[in-house]
C-alpha positions as CSV (number, residue, x, y, z in Angstrom):
1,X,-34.3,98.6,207.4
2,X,-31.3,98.0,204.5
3,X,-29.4,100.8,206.9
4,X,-29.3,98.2,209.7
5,X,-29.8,94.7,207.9
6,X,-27.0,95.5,205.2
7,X,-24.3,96.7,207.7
8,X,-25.0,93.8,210.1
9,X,-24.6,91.3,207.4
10,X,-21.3,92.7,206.3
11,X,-20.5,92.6,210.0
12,X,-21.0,89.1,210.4
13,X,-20.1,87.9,206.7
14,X,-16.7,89.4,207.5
15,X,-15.9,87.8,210.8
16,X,-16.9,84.3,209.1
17,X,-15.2,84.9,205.4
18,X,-11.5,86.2,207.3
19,X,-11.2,82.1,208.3
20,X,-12.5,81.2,205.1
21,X,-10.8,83.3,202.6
22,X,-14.4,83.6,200.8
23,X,-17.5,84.4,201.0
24,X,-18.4,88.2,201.8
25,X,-19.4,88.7,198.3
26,X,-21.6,85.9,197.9
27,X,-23.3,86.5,201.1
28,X,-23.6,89.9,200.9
29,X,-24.8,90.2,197.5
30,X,-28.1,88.8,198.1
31,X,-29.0,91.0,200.7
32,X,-28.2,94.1,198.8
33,X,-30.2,92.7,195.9
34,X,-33.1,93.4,198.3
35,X,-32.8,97.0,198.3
36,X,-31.1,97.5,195.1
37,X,-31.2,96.6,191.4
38,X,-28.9,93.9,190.6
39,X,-26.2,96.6,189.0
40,X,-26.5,98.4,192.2
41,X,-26.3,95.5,194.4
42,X,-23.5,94.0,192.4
43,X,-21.4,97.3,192.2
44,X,-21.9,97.9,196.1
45,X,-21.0,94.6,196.5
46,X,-18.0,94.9,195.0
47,X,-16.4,98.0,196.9
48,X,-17.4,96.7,199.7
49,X,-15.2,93.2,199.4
50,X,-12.7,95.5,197.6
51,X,-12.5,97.7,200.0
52,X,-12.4,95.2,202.9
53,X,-9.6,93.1,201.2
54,X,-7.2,96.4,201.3
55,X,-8.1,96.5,204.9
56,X,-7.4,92.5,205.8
57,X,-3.7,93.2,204.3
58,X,-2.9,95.7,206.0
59,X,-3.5,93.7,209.1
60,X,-2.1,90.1,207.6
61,X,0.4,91.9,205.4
62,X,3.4,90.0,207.4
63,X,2.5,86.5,207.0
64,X,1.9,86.7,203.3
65,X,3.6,83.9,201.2
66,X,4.6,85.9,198.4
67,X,5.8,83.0,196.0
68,X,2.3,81.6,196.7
69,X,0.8,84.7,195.5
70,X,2.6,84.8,192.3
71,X,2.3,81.0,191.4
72,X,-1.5,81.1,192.3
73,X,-2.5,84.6,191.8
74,X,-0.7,85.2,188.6
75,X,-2.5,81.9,186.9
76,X,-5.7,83.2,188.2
77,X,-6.0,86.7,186.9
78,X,-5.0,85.0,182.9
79,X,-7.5,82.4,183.7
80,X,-10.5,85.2,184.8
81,X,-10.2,86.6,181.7
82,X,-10.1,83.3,179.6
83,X,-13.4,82.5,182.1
84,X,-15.1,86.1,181.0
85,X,-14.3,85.7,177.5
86,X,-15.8,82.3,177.3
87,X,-19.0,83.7,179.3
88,X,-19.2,86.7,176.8
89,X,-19.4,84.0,173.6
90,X,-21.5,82.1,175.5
91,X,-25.6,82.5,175.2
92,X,-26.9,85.3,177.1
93,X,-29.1,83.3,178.6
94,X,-28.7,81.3,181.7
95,X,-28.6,77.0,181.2
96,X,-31.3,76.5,183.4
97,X,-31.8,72.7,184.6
98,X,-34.7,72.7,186.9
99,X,-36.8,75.2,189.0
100,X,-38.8,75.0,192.3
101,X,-40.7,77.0,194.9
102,X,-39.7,77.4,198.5
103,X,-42.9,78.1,200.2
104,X,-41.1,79.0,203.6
105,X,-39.1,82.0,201.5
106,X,-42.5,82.3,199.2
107,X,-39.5,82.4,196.1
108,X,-39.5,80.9,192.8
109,X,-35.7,79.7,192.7
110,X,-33.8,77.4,190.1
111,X,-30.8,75.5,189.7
112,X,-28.1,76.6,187.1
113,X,-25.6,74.5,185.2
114,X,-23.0,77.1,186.0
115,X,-23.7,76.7,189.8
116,X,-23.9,73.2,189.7
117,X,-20.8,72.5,188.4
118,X,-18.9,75.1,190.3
119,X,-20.9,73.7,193.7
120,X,-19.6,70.0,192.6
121,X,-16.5,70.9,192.6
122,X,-16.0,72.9,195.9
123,X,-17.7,70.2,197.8
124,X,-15.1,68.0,196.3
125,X,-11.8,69.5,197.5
126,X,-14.0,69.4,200.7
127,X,-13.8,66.4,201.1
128,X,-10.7,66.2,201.0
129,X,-10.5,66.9,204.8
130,X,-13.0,64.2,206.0
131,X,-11.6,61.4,204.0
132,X,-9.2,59.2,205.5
133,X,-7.3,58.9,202.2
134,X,-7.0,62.5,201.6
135,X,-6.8,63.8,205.1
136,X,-2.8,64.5,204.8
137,X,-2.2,65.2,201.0
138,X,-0.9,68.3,201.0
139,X,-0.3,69.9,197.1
140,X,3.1,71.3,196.3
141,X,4.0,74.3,195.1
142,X,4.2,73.1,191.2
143,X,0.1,72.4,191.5
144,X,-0.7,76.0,192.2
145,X,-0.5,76.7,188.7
146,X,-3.3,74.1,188.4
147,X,-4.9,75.5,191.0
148,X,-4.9,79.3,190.3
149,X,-5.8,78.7,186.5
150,X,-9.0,76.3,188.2
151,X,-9.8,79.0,190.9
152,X,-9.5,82.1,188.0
153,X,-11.4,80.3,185.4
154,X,-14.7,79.9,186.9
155,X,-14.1,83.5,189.1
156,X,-14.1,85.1,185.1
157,X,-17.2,82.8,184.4
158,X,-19.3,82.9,186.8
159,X,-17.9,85.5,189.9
160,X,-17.2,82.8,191.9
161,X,-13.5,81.8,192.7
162,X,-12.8,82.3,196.9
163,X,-14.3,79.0,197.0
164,X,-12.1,77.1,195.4
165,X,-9.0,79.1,196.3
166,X,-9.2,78.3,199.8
167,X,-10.0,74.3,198.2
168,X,-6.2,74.3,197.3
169,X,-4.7,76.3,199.9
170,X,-5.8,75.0,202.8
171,X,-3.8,71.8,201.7
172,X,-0.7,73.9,201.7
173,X,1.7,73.6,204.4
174,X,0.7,77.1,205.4
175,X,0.0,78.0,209.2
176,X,-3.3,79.6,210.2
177,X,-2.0,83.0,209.6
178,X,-0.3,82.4,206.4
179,X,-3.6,80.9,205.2
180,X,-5.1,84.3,206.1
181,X,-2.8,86.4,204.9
182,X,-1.8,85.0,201.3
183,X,-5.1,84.0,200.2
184,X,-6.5,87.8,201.2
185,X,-3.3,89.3,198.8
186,X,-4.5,86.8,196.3
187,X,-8.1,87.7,196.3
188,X,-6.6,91.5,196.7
189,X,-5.0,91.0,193.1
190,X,-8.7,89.5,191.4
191,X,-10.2,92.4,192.8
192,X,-8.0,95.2,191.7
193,X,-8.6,93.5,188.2
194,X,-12.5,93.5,188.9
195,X,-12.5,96.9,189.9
196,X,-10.3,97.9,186.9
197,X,-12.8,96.8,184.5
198,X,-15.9,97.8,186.7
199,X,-14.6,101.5,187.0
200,X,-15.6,101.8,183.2
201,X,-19.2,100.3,183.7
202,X,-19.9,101.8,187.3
203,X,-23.0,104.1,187.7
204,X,-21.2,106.5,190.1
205,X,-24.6,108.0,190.7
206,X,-25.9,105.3,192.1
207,X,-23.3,104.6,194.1
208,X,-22.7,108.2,195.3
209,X,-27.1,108.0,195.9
210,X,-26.5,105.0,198.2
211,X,-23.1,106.4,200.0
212,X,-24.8,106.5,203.3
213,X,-25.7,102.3,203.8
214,X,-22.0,101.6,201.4
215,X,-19.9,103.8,204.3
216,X,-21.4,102.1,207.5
217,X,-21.3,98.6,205.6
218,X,-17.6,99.1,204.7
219,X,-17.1,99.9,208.4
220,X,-19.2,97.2,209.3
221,X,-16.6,95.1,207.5
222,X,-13.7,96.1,208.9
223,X,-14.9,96.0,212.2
224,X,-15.9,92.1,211.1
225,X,-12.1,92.1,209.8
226,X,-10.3,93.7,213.2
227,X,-12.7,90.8,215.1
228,X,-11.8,87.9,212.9
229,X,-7.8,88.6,213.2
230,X,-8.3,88.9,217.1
231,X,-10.0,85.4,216.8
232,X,-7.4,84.0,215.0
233,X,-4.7,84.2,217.4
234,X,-7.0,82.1,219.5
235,X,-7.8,79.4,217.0
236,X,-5.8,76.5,216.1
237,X,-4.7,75.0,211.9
238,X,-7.3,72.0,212.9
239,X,-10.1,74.2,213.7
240,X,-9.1,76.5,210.6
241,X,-9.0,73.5,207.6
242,X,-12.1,72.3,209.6
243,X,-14.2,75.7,209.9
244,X,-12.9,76.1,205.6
245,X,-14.3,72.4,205.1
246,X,-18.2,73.0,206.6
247,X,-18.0,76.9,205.3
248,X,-17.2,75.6,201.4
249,X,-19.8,72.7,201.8
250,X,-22.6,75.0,203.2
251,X,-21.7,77.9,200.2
252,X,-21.7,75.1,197.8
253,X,-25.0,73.4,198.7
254,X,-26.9,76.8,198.9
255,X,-25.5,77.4,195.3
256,X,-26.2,74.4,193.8
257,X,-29.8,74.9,194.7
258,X,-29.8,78.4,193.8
259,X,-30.5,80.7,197.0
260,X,-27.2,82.1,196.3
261,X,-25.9,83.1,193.3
C-alpha cells in the first residue's frame, strides 16, 4: 500500500506546495511515518523535498529575484542555526499543553507549545490578506532581514519555516512567477544546509532498503512540479496570495492541534 499511497501523496502535495512555496514536507512526513520509523520517515522526507526543490529551479530558475534571495535567504540560514542551537539547550522533552483523542482517526494527539506558537503566527501574516487594513501593505526590501531571521529561526527550532516564508513574500511586489521562483531558491539554500548536516546522521541503509517507494515518490514529485508550473501560467497574482492565505491557515490549524507535526 505505502508503494501507492506514498507516491500519490507526493504527487498531489507537490502540485499544491509549488503555489504555496510550502508544505511538501509537512504533508508528506506524516504519511511516511506510517510505514517508517520516524528517522526513516524524516530522512525520506527530506530527499524527497530536497530533491524536488533542485527540480522546481530548474524550471523557475529565470524569474528568480536574486537580491531577494540574499536579503531573505542569507538571514535565514544564521537564524536556523541560532533556532537548532536554542532547541539543542532546550529540554529534550516536548512542552506539552494539552492532549485529546480523535475517535474518527482512533489517535491520541496533543498540542505543543512549539506548534502553537509557530501556528499563531502563520495565521497571522494570513490575515493580512483578508483584512481591509492590511490588504495592500506590501513590505520593502529592508524588512526581509526581519523576515528571513523570523522564517530561519523557527525552521532551526522546530523544522518548520516554508510557512512563514511565503507569510512575507507574498506581500512583495513580486509577480506570480517571481513568487515561485525566489521562494523555491530560498528554500533550495535551507535545504542544501539541512542536507549538509543530515548527510552525517543519515542511515544510508535504510535509505538504500527503501530506494524502491523514495525513486517513484521523487518522480511522483516532479511530475506534481512539471503540473503545478503548467497551472501557473494559467493562474492569476489574486488567486496566488489567495490560494497562499487558505493553504497557511489550513497548515497552521492542523498544527496547532497537532495532526501535523
Amino acid at each position: 500500500m505505502s508503494i501507492v499511497l506514498i507516491p500519490l501523496t507526493a504527487l498531489l502535495a507537490s502540485i499544491l506546495t509549488f503555489f504555496s512555496g510550502f508544505g511538501l514536507g509537512t504533508i508528506l512526513l506524516p504519511v511516511f511515518s506510517i510505514y517508517y520509523e520516524p528517522p526513516i520517515a524524516v530522512a525520506l522526507t527530506a530527499i524527497v523535498h530536497f530533491l524536488n526543490n533542485i527540480f522546481k529551479i530548474g524550471l523557475v530558475y529565470k524569474n528568480i529575484k536574486w537580491n531577494v534571495v540574499l536579503k531573505f535567504g542569507i538571514p535565514s540560514l544564521i537564524a536556523a542555526l541560532l533556532g537548532a542551537f536554542l532547541l539543542k539547550n532546550l529540554s529534550s522533552q516536548t512542552i506539552v499543553l494539552a492532549k485529546y483523542y480523535l475517535e474518527l482517526t482512533e489517535i491520541n494527539y496533543q498540542i505543543t507549545f512549539f506548534n502553537l506558537i509557530i501556528g499563531l503566527l502563520i495565521i497571522f501574516f494570513s490575515l493580512f490578506e483578508i483584512i481591509p487594513y492590511f490588504k495592500n501593505l506590501s513590505f520593502s526590501e529592508n524588512k526581509l532581514t526581519i523576515g528571513g531571521f523570523l522564517s530561519g529561526f523557527f525552521g532551526g527550532l522546530s523544522g518548520h519555516q516554508g510557512a512563514l516564508r511565503s507569510a512575507f513574500l507574498v506581500r512583495l511586489k513580486l509577480s506570480k512567477e517571481s513568487f515561485v521562483a525566489t521562494g523555491t531558491a530560498i528554500a533550495c539554500l535551507v535545504d542544501i544546509a539541512r542536507m549538509s548536516i543530515y548527510a552525517i546522521t543519515f542511515d544510508f541503509v535504510n535509505v538504500s532498503n527503501n530506494a524502491k517507494v523514495l525513486i517513484i515518490a521523487v518522480l511522483a514529485a516532479f511530475i506534481g512540479a512539471i503540473i503545478g508550473n503548467k497551472l501557473l501560467k494559467k493562474t492569476t497574482i489574486g488567486f496566488l496570495k489567495w490560494f497562499v492565505t487558505v493553504f497557511m491557515i489550513v497548515i497552521a490549524l492542523l498544527m496547532i492541534f497537532g495532526i501535523i507535526n
